[in-house]
Every structure is written in C-alpha cells, then in structure tokens.
N, C-alpha and C positions, 0 to 999 in steps of 0.2 A: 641544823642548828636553829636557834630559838628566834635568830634574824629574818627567817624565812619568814616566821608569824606574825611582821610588823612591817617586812616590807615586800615586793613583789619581786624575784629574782632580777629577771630585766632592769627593774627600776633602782636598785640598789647597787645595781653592775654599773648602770649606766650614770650613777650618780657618786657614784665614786673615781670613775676616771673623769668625770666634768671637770668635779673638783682638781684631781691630781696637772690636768691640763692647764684648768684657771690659774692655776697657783703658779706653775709652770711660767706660763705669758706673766703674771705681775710681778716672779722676779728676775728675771730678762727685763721687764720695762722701769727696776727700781722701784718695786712696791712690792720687798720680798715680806713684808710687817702683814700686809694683808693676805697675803697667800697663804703666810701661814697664819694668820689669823681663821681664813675658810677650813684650813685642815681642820686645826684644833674645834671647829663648834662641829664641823661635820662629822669628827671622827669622835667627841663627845657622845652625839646622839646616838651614835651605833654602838658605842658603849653605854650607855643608858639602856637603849632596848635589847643589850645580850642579858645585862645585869640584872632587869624586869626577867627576863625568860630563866635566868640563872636561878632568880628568887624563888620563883615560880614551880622550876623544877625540886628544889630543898623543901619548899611545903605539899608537895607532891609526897618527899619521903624517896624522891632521886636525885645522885648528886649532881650538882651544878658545874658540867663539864666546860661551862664559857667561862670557869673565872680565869682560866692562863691568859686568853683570845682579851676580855676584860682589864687583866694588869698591863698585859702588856701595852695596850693602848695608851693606858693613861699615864704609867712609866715612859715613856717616849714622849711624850709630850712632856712632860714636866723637865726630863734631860734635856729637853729641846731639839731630840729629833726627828723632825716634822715629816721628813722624807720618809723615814721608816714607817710612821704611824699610817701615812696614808697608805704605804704599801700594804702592813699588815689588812689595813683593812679592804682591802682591793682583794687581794690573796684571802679574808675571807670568805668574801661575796663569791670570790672568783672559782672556791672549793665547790660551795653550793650548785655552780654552774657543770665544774664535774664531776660531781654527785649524781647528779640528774644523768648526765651522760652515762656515766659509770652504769647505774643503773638500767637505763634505756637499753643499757648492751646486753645487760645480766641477764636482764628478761622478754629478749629475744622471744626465744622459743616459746615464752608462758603469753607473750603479749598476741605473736603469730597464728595460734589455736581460737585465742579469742577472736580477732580480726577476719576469721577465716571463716566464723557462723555464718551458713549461707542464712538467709532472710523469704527467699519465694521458693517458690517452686512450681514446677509446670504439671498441673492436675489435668491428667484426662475426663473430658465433663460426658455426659450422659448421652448425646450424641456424635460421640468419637472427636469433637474436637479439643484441643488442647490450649488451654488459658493459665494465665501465673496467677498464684494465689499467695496469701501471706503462708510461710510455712508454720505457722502456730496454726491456720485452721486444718490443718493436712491432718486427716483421721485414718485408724484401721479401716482397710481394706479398701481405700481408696488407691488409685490407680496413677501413677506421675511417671513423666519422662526426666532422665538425667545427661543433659548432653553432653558432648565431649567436653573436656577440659573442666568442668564443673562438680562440684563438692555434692556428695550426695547429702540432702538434707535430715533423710529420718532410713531409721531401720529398716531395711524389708526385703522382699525377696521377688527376682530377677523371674518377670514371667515372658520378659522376649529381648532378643537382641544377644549379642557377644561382645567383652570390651577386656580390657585392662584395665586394673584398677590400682593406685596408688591407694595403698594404706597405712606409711608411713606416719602421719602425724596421731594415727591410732595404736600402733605396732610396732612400732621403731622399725620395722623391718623395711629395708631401701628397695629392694625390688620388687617393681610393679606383681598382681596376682590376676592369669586370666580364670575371669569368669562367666558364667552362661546361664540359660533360662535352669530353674529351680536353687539358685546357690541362691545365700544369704549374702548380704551385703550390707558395710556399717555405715552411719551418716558419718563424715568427717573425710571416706575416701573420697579420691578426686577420679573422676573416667578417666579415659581414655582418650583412644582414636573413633571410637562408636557412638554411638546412642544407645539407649538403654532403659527398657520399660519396668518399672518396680509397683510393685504389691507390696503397700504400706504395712506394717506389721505394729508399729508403737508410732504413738505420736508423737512430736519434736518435741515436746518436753522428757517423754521418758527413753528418746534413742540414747545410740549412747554418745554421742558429741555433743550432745545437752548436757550430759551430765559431766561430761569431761571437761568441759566449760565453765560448769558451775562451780567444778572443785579446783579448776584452775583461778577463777575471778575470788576463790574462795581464799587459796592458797598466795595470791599475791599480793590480797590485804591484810594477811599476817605480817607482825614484826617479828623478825628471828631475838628470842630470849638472848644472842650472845650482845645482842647492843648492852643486857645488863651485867653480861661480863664485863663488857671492855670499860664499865663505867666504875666495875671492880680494879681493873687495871690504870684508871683513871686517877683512883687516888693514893696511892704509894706514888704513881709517876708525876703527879700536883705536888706533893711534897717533895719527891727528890728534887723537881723543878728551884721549884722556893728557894729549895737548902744550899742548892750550885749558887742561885742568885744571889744570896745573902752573903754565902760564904767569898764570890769572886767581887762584890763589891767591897766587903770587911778587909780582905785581905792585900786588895789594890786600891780603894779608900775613893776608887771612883764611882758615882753612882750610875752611871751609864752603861758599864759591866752589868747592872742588876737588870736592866733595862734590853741589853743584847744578849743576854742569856734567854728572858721569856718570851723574847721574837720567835725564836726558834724552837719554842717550848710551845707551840700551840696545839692541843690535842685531836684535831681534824685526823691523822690514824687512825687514831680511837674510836672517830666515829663513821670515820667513811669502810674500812678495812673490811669487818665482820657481816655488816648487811650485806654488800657486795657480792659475799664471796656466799653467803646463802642465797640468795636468791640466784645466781649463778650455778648453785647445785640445785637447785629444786627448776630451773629453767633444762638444766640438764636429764634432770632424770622424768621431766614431762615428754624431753624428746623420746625416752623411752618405753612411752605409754605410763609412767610411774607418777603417780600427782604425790605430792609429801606436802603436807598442808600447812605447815608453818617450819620454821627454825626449830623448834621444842623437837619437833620428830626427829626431823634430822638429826639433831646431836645424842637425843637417848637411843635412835638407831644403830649410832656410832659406835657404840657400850654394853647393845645387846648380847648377853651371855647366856639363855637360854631362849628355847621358840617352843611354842604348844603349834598344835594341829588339829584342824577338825579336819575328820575324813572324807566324808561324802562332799566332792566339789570342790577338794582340796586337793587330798595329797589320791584322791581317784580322778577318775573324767567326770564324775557329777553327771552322766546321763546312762541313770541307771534303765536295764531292760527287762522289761517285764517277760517274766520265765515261766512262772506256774500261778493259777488259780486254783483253789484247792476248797469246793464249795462242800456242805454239811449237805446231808442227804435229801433234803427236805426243799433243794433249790438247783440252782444249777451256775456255771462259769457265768454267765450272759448277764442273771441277774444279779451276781454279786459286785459284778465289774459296772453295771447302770447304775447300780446306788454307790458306788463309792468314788464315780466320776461324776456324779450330781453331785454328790458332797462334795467335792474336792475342786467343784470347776472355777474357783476366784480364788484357789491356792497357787503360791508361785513356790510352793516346795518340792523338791527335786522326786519326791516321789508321787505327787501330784504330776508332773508333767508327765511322766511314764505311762500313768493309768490313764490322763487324757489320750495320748499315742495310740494305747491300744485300744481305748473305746473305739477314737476315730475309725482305728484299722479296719476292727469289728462293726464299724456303722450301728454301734450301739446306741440308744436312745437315753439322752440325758434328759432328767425329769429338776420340775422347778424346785427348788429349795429354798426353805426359810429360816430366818431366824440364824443363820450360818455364822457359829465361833470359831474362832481358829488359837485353841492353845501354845504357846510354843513349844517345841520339845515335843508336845502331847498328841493333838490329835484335833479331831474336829465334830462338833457338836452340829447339830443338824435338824430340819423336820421336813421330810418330806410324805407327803398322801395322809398328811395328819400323825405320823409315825416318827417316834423316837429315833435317830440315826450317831452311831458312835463310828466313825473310823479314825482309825491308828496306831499307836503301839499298844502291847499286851497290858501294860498295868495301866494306859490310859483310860481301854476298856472295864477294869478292874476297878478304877477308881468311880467307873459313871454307871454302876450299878449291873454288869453283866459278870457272871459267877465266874469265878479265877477258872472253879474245877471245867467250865467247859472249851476254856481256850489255849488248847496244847501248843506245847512251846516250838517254835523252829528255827535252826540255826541260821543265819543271817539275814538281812533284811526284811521283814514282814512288813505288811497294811493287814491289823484285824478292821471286820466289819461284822457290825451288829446293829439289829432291827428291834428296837422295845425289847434288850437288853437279853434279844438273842442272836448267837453268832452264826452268821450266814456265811460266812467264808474265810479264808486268808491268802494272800495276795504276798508271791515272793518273786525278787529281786535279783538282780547279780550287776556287778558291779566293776570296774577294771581299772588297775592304779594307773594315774598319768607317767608315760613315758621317759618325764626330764626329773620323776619325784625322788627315785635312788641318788640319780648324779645331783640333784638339790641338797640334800639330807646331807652328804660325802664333803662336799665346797663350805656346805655352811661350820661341817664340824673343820675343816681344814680353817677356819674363819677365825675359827674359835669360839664357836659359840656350844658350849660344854654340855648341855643336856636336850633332847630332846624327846619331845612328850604328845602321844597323840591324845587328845580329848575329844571323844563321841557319842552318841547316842545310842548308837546301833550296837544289838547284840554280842556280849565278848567271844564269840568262837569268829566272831564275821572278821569282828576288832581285831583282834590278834594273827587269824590270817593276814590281812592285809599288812600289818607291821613285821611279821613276818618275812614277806618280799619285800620291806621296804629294808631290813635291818635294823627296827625301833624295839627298844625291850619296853618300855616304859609307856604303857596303855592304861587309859580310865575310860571303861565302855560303859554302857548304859548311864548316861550323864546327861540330867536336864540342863538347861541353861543356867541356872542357880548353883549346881554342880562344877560346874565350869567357871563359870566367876570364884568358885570358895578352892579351886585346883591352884589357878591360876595367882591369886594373892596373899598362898600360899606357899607360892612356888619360889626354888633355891638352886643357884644362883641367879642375881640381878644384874640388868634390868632383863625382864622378859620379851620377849615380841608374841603375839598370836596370830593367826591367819585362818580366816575362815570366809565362807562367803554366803552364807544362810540367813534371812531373816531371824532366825534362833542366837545367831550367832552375834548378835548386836550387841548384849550384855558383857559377854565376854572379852568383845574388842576393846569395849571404853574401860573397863577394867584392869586391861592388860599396860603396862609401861608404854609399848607399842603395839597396837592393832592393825594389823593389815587386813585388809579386805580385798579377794581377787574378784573384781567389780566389773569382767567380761560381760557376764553374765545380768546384767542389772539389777543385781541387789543391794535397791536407796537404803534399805535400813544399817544393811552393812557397814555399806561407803559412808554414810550420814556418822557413823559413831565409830570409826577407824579413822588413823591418824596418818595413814597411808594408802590408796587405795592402786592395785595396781589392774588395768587398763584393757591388759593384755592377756589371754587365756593361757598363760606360760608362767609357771609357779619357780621357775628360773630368773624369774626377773627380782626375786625375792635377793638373791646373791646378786644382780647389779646393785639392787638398792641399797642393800648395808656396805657395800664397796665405794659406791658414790657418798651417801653419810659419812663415811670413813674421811673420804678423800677433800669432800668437803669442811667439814671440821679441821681437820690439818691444816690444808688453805688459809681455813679464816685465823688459825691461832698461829701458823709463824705469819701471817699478812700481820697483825699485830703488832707481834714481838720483833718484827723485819721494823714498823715504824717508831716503834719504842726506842729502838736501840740505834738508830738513825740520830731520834730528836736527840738525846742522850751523849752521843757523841758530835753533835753539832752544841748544847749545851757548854758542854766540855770545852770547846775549843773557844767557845764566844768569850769562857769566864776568861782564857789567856788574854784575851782582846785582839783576835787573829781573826776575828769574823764582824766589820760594822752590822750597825742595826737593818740598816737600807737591804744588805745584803745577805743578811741572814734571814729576813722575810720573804728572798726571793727563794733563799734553800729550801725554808719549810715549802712551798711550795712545789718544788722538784720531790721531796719529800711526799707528799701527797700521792702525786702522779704514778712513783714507783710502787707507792702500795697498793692503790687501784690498780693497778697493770697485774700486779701476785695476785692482789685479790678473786680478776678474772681467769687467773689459770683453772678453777671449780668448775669453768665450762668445758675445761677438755684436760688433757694432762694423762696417765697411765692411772688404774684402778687395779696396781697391784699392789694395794694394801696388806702391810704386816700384820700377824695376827695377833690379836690382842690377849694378853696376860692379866 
C-alpha cells in the first residue's frame, strides 16, 4: 500500500499502537476528549498519505485501491468511532507487516539460491600451494579445491579426488550424485564427505549458478501483471462496497451502518492474495531448476495451447557426433577438419563443438583466423592464410559466392566447407532424440495443449526422421531464424510456447507468447530473450512447469475470490448491525491472514491439473 512510501513499516506499526495505548491511559485517567482527540489527527494523517498515494496512483492511469482503507477512516471518526478508527488503522500498518512476512515465505527458495553464491574459492597457486581468491578472478583452466560441505563455485571438471555431490538446488533432484576424476561438475552443487580438485572450465560469471542467480534476482524484481487484475477486481468490489454502505445506512437511517460496512470492506485481499501466491509458484518451480521470470509467464503459461520445437538440443541430446568427412579430391579429411575447426573455434554452436571433439581427438592443428562472422542460421565467414573461408550450410555457401552446381546435396546434418569459393569438403552428423522427448510430447497433449510443431534448420528428410520417432506430423525444416519467428506468429491455436536452446534461437523465443529456453547448456542469448528458462537438461521439466502455471494461477484466483466473498459476507452482516465497527476491523484482519495462508498453498499442494478446453 501507498502507506509504505511515507512511512517506514516499523515506524508506522509502532506509532500506531503508541497512540491506541495513550488514548487507552487518558481514558482510564478521564481525559477520554484527548485520546480521542490523538486518534482522530493521528488517524487523519494516515488518511492523508493513503489519499496522496490514492491520487497518485489515478494519474498514474491506476485505480486508487486505498479509497475504501481512506472512507472508512474518516467515516468512523465523523460517527464518532474512535476505537475502530485506530483499529482500522493498526490493522493497516499491521497487513503491511504480513505482507513482508507472507512474502519472505513465498520466496524462500528464490531468496535461498541467491544467499548461497559462494564468494571465494581455494585456487591452486603456481607452486602447489593453495590460497582463497575472490571467485570473480577464477579463470579457465585454473586449478581450485572444493571442500566438503562447500558449494562448488564455477563450472569445471574433477581432475582428482571422489565425493558426493548434492545437486539439488540445480536439479531438483534430492539425491546426492557420486562423482570422480574426469566427470563434470556444476557451480551451485554442494560436496560432500571429500575434497575435491576441479579444472575450471567457465568463469563465475558464465557457470551456471551465475546465471541461475541472475535470472533468479531477475525474476524476483518482477511484479506478477495479476496485481493488475485484482485492481480490475477492485472496482465492481469498491462499488458493491459503497452500494451495501448506502443502502444499510438509507434503510436504518443510521449513519454508522455506513461506517461498519467499509470497516470490513478494506481491499488488503486484493492486494496481498495474487503476489503471494506468484511469487510462491515462481519460488516453487526454481526449486525445480525452472526460473519463470515474472507473473506474465506464469499466467500465459497457464493458457498455452500450442508448443513449437527446435530440434537439435531440444527435442535430440544436442551432442551431435561426428560420423563422416567427405573431402573433394584435391585434399584430404585432416585438411578439411583444420579449416573448419579454425573457423569455428569461438562458435558455441552445437555443431561447432563436435568438430572441435574431433579436431582434438585427431590432434589436429587449428590455424589463426580473422575477421571471423558468425551468421545465424547461416554459417561462418572467415580469413585465414589470407584466404576466403565459408563454412556452413548448403545455401549459406550459395549465397557467399561458391557454385550451387558444385555442392551435392546430403541427407541430414551437413557442415559445407569452402576455400575462395571452392568446396573442400562436407562434414556429416548424427544425431539421437532425448530419451523423456516422446513421453513429453504424450503429457503435454494430455495437458491439452492441441498442436504441436517442430521448427528447424536442418535438412527435411533428417526433419522428418526425427518427428517420426517422436510421433510429430507437423515439421518446418530448412528454417532460418526469421522463418521461425514468421511460423511462430502465425501460429493457431493460442497462446503458443516455443523451446529452444541455440543462440539462433533467440528470435524466436521473444516472439513466441511463451519462450522457453533449456539453459543446461548455457545459452545467454537464449535464456536473455525466453520468459522461462529451464535449468535442468530434462525437457520433462517443460510438463512441471505448465502444471505449476496452472496450479498457480488457480491459487491466486480463488485466494481472491476466497477474500472477496469473505469481505462481502462480512459487509452483509455489518449493514444488519450484528457486527460493531471496533470488531469488524478485527475480522477484516482474520480476513487477511486466511488469504495469505491459500495464497501460500502455490508452494506445494497436488499438480494435477485439469485439462484445459
């Protein structure tokens, strides 16, 4: 409430039971004139600074949810309620205080990830001895110990020791994972019983508890859009308000009927109910590796009725394996693979990493490059030894001046490569769908979400294979990223989701209703322009998260309509005059409390959501 911004919670709390106390003592001592004389200025000014905040919010172009909180103050005083008025205003002060609480609960789990960045880390120095360093200077390929009980700080991989590792605020998953020298390992797990020597692999900006961090500190300075529901809910329920008031004063001729109607008409529900119970799902579904970056995702999550897909790194494992080189007669494997892993070596695209794998394997020699583009969709531009360098796909090549007629076509995955616009080779692929992708596809149409749609890059006989074992009829293959945006906001029924997890794929995200991003992998561009990123290398977690959307939205709208229909029937009963003022301020407050309590069932509760029609 708009009280917050004029006074300091503590300070307002504490100056309201001053008052209720002073007034208390002077009339026990027969100075009941002055007691209530401290109500009425005290409880003026806080009606002053709702009605400033009230104003404020109307030339904003938002409505003014303090004016009930607002009459009812100064209705009770003019009836000569003095009791009540301090109560209302106590009750308040006193919401704001469980608000904060309310709050503090919800985001638990979102506030517990932040608090948990480790800060140092123990770097191995140059002659074997080991000192703490800030983990911001910790680089590749430096060398750190993680000791028991301690949160590994950056990405990398396990070059001595054996331990257990909790991964759970990465994973959702509760049981520990043993690990050993050569496994990979994420910043954010906790060790063990051991110690544990790691080989830095990204620096703590780009692990991935940095980034989980970022989009948690990101995701908790959102406001969830339904606060501008309930402000829609706000005013039919302001006017029924008025209209009991009116009507039980009109009818029983007393003005204080007007007065113990808007006691218990204060809109506190309204505004405490709907944040609550979002941020209670978005604390929720971070416990499950799943970051939902605001309220907005959440609720059009809720509503998604169809999903696109991009393949490679989605609905496959994304680590593709390099199968065949297939060099032109004029060269050979060795040389086709140096120049296209020179070209490719600052690419973080999934068939990029394959041809660095196999350079490595082959101890082939990568040569400097310059000038190095990276299209998306496309390919990559290049000069090396002084020499033009195209790799990528077939009409990449086509379009940067190398002849269509000399680069035969092949059915799934290719890297063309061409030297001053001639082709030195092609570079093919294979691919394998992820394991939970079928039983995804199956839960999500059980969900109800009515069509779905693979959208990729890669070759249609590759395309349709793979949709094929998936059970997808509905493929758009050879699709740059501009293809994919004009699919996608074209696409029928609404609202859509997409998921994808490629630098390419960035367009398409922010285009989409909902963008998912599976952000295992760390792809910023992705995560950067998705409205959801999920955490966790399991494309399953796609059906927690529109389950928990579901479940949260629910929550927030009967937590609502639970305090709507509360104040409403407490309303009701005030106009008989079966409810004083004094004690009807104490109800809306019980009122409060019951809706905050629904509100936090978003942290747990069953997520077996009906399907939506």
């Amino acid at each position: 409430m708009t009280l917050l911004t004029e006074f300091r919670r503590q300070a307002a709390l504490i100056a309201a039971l001053s008052v209720l106390v002073a007034a208390g003592f002077l009339h026990l001592a027969g100075r009941a004139a002055l007691g209530e004389a401290a109500i009425t200025w005290y409880s003026l000014g806080v009606a002053l600074v709702l009605a400033v905040g009230m104003i404020r919010d109307i030339m904003a172009g938002r409505y003014g949810v303090d004016i009930l909180a607002v009459m009812a103050i100064v209705s009770t005083l003019i009836v000569g309620e003095y009791w009540a008025t301090i109560v209302i205003v106590i009750m308040m002060v006193g919401g704001e205080a469980l608000e904060s609480f309310a709050n503090a609960r919800a985001r638990s789990e979102l506030s517990a990830l932040i608090t948990r960045a480790p800060t140092v880390a123990h770097k191995q120095m140059v002659d074997g001895s080991t000192g703490d360093v800030a983990v911001t200077t910790v680089q590749p390929n430096d060398t750190i110990v993680v000791r028991p009980g301690e949160v590994v700080p950056v990405d990398g991989v396990i070059v001595s020791g054996n331990s257990m590792l909790d991964e759970s605020s990465i994973t959702g998953e509760s049981e520990p994972v043993a690990m050993g020298k050569g496994e990979n390992v994420l910043s954010g797990s906790v060790n063990g019983e051991s110690p544990i020597t790691i080989r830095v692999e990204r620096s703590a900006s780009d692990s991935q508890y940095a980034q989980i961090v970022a989009l948690v500190q990101a995701a908790s300075e959102s406001k969830a859009p339904f606060v501008r529901l309930a402000d829609r809910y706000a005013v039919p329920f302001t006017f029924a308000a008025i209209g009991i008031a009116l009507i039980a004063w009109m009818l029983s001729g007393d003005a204080r009927r007007f007065a113990e109607v808007l006691v218990v008409a204060t809109p506190c529900p309204l505004l405490l109910a709907a944040p609550v119970a979002f941020i209670s799902g978005m604390s929720r579904a971070a416990k499950q590796g799943i970051i939902m970056k605001n309220g907005s995702s959440i609720e059009r999550l809720s509503t998604v009725r169809s999903a696109a897909f991009d393949k490679t790194g989605t609905l496959t494992k994304g680590e593709l394996e390099l199968v065949e080189i297939i060099p032109q007669k004029t060269t050979n494997k060795e040389e086709v693979l140096a120049i296209a892993a020179s070209a490719e070596q600052q690419s973080g695209h999934v068939t990029a990493r394959a041809i660095q794998i196999e350079a490595t394997r082959r101890l082939v020699e990568i040569r400097p490059a310059t000038g190095i583009s990276e299209v998306s969709g496309g390919g990559i531009l290049c000069t090396i030894g002084h020499q033009k360098i195209v790799v990528g796909r077939r009409n990449f090549l086509v379009e940067h001046g190398v002849p269509a007629c000399s680069l035969p076509e092949y059915p799934g995955t290719a890297t063309y490569v061409a030297r001053s616009n001639k082709l030195l080779g092609v570079i093919i692929y294979k691919d394998t769908v992820r394991q939970d992708a079928a039983e995804t596809l199956r839960q999500l149409r059980q969900l109800g979400v009515k069509h779905v749609v693979m959208l990729t890059g890669d070759h249609p006989e590759t395309a349709y294979a793979i949709a094929a074992e998936l059970g997808m009829t509905d493929v758009r293959a050879d699709c740059l990223p501009k293809d994919k945006v004009a699919a996608v906001r074209d696409f029928e029924p609404r609202p859509i989701m997409m998921t994808g997890d490629g630098v390419n794929d960035a367009p398409v995200l922010a285009a989409s209703d909902v963008g998912i991003a599976m952000g295992a992998r760390g792809a910023t561009a992705a995560s950067e322009s998705a409205d959801v990123v999920i955490m966790v290398d399991q494309l399953s977690r796609l059906v927690s998260a529109i389950k928990i959307a579901r479940h949260t939205v629910s929550v927030a709208k009967r937590s609502v309509l639970i305090g709507i229909g509360l104040s409403i029937f407490l309303m009701l009963l005030a106009a008989t005059g079966r409810i004083p003022a004094v004690v009807g301020a104490s109800l809306q407050e019980v009122v409060d409390i019951i809706v905050i309590l629904y509100a936090l069932r978003a942290r747990a509760g069953s997520l077996n959501t009906k399907v939506m029609v």
